[in-house]
C-alpha positions as CSV (number, residue, x, y, z in Angstrom):
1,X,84.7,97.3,151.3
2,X,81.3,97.4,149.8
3,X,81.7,101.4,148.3
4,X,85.1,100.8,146.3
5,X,83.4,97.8,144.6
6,X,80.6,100.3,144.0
7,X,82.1,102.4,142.1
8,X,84.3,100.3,139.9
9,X,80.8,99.1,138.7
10,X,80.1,102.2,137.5
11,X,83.0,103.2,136.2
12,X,82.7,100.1,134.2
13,X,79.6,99.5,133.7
14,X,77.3,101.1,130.7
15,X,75.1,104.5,131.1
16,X,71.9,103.7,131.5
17,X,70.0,103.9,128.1
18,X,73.0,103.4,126.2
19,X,73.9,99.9,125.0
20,X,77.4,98.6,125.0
21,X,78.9,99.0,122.2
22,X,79.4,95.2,119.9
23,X,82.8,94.5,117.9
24,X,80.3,93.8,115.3
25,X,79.2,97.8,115.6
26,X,82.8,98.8,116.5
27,X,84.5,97.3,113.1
28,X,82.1,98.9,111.4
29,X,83.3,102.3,112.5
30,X,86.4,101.4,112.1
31,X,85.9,100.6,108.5
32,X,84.1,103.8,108.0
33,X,86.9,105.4,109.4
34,X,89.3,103.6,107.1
35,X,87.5,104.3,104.4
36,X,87.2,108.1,104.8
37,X,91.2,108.2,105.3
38,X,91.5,106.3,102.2
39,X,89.0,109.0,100.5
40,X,90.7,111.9,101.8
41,X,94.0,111.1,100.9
42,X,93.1,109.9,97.7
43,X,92.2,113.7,97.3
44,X,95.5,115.3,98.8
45,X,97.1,112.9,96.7
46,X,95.6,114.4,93.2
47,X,95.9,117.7,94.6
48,X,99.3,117.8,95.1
49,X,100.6,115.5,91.9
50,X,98.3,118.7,90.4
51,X,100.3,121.2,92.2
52,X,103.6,119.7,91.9
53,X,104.3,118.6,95.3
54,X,105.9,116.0,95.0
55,X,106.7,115.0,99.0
56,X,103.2,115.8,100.0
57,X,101.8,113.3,97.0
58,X,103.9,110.2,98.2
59,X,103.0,110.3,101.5
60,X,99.4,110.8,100.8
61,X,99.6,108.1,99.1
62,X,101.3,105.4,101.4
63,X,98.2,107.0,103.5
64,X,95.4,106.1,101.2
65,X,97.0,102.8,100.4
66,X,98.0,101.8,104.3
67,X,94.1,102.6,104.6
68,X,93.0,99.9,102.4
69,X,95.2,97.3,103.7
70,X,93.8,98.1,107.5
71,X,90.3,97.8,106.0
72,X,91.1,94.4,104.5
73,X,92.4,93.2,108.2
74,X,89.4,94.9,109.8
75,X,86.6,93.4,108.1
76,X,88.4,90.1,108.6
77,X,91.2,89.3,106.4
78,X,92.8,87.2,109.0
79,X,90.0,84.8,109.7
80,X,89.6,83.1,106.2
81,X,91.6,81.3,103.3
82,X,89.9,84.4,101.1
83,X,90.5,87.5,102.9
84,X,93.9,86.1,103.7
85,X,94.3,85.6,99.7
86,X,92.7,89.0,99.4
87,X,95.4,90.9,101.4
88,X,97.9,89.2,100.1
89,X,97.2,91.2,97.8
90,X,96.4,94.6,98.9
91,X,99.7,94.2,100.4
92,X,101.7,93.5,96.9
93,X,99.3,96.2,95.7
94,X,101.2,98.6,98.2
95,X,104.2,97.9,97.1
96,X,103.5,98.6,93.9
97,X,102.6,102.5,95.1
98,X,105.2,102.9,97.0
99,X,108.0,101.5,93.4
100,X,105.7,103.5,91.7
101,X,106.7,106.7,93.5
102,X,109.8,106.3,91.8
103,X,109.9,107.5,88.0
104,X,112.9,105.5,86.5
105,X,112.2,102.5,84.6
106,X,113.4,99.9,87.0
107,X,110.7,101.5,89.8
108,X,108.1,100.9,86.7
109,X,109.4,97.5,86.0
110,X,109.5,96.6,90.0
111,X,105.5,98.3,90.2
112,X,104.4,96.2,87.5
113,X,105.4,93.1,89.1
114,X,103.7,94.2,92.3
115,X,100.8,94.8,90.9
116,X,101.0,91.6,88.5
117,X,101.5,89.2,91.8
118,X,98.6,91.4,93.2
119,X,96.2,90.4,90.1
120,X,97.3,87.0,90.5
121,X,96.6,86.8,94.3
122,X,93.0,88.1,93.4
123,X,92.6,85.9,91.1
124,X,93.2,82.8,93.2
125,X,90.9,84.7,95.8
126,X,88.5,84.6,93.0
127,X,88.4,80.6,92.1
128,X,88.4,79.8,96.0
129,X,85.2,81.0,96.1
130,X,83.8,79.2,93.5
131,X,82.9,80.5,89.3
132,X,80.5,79.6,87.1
133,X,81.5,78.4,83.8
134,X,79.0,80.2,81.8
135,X,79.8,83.5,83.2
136,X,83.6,83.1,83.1
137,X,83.2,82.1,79.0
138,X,80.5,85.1,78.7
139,X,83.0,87.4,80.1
140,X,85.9,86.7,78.1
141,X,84.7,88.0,75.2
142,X,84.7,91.6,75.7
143,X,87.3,91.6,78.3
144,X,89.5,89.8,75.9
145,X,88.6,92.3,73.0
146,X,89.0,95.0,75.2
147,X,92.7,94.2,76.1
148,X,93.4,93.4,72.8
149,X,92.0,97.3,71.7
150,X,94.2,98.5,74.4
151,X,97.5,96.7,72.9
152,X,96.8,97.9,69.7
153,X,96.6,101.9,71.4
154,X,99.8,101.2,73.4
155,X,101.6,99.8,70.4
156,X,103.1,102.6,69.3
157,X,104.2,103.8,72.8
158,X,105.7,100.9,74.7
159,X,109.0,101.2,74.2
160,X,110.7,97.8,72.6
161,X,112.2,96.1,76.0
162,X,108.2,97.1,77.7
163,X,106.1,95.2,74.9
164,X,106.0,91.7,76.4
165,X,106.1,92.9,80.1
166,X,103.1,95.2,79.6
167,X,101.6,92.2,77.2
168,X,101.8,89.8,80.1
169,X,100.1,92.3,82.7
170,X,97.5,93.0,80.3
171,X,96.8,89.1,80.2
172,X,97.1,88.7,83.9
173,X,94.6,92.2,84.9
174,X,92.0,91.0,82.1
175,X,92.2,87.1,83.6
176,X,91.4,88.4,86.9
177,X,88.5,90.1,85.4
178,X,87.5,87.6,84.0
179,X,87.1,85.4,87.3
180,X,85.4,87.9,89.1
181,X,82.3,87.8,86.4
182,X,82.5,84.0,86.8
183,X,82.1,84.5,90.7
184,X,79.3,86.8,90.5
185,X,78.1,83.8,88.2
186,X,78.0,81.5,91.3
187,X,76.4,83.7,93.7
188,X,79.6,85.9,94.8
189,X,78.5,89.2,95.7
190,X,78.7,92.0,92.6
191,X,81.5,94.3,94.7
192,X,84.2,91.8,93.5
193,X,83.5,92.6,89.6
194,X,83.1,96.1,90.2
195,X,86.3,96.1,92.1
196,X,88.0,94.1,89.4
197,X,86.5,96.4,87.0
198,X,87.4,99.4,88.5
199,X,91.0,98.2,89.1
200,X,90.9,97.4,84.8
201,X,89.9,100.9,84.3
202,X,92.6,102.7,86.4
203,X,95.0,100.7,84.9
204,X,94.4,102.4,81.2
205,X,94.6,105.9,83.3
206,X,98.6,104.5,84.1
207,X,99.2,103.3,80.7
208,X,98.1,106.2,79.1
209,X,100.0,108.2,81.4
210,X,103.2,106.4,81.3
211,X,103.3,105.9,77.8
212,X,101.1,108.5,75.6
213,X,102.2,111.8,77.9
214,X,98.2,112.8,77.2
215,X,97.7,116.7,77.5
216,X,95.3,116.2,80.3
217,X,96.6,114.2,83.6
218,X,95.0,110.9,83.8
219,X,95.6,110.3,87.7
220,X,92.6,113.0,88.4
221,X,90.0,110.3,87.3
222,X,92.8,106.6,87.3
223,X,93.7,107.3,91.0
224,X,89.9,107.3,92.6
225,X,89.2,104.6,90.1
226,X,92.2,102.8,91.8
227,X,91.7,103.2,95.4
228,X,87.5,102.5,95.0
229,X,88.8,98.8,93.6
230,X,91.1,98.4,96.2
231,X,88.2,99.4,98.5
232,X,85.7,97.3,96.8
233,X,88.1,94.3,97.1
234,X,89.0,95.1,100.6
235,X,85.4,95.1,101.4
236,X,84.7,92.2,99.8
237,X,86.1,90.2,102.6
238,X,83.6,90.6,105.1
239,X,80.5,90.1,102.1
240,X,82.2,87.1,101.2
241,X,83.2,85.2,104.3
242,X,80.2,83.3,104.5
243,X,80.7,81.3,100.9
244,X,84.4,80.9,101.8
245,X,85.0,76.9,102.7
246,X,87.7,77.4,105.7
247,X,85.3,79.9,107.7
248,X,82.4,77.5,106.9
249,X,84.7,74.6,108.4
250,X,85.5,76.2,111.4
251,X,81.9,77.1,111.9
252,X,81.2,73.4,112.0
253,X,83.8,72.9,114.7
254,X,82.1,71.9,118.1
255,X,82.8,74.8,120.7
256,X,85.8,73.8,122.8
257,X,87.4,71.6,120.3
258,X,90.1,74.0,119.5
């Protein structure tokens, strides 16, 4: 009896000199992983809108934007109020893609309100956490004048029935920039304005595309600009959990009180 016992210890136990492997180190790689996935496809995705190919573009694409939505839920989406927030968005964000594959208006019309709830989700993820008044205020300014410039470029492109649809995103994307300066402000960390930032800037690579017909694609710089924010956002979970009031509550619960 004692040799079968033998050996399922060391079948199951480590090698010696290598340390098991944590969930803290094993999320990690999966994130890496998820990350690169998101990368790559990000790249077939470019490549083949370039090339005309179409099939091979929307697929990538669900790819690159399943990716991010995995990397939300394993840096731990599921275990706060903000991550939860957070990929409630990523998720309306994925919708959006995948109407956005489409290229009649009602597809546009159901992307925009993806991506609208998505902003707003964010945004709420954004307050949670706390903003600071002076930051929010200092923000405003040029975000506001920025999306004001940007109405004034689309202006003559937006067709009639679009103006006050693309008015209200406009207002919603540059609130939820807005917030993510005034969480920096109270010590968030600086991913969530670049992500909201980033997201801002790959937005004017769609308008401009959708509306302007530029000579020169704008998805070869809007759609890495795009998946880095939803990256950055995703990310931010797991940099964030630690100011987020339910994960702090639940850290306070006495072991075997649940």
């Amino acid at each position: 009896m004692n040799a079968p016992r033998s050996v399922i210890f060391e079948i199951h136990s480590p090698r010696p000199g290598v340390p098991p492997l944590s969930p803290a180190s094993a999320a990690d790689r999966s994130s890496l992983v998820l990350v690169g996935v998101c990368a790559a496809a990000c790249i077939v995705l470019v490549g083949a809108l370039l090339l005309d190919h179409h099939a091979v573009a929307a697929i990538a694409k669900l790819v690159a934007s399943s990716a991010f939505v995995l990397l939300a839920i394993s840096v731990g989406a599921l275990a706060s109020s903000y991550g939860s927030i957070i990929l409630a968005g990523l998720v309306l964000s994925w919708f959006g893609d995948v109407f956005l594959i489409g290229t009649a208006r009602p597809w546009f019309l159901l992307g925009l309100s993806s991506f609208l709830l998505a902003h707003v989700a964010y945004t709420t993820a954004f307050v949670s956490l706390g903003i600071a008044r002076r930051w929010t205020l200092t923000a405003a300014v040029p975000v506001l004048a920025i999306a004001v410039g940007v109405l004034y470029w689309l202006q003559p492109f937006v067709p009639e029935d679009l103006v006050w649809p693309v008015r209200f995103y406009t207002a919603v994307i540059s609130l939820m920039v807005i917030t993510a300066f005034g969480t920096r402000g109270a010590g968030a960390s600086p991913v969530i304005a670049a992500g909201a930032c980033l997201f801002f800037l790959s937005d004017l690579s769609v308008a401009a595309l959708r509306f302007t017909a530029p000579s020169v694609p704008t998805y070869v710089l809007g759609l890495p600009l795009y998946y880095a924010a939803q990256i950055c956002l995703a990310y931010s979970i797991g940099v964030s959990s630690s100011r987020d009031p339910s994960t702090a509550r639940r850290r306070n619960v006495p072991p075997g009180s649940r």
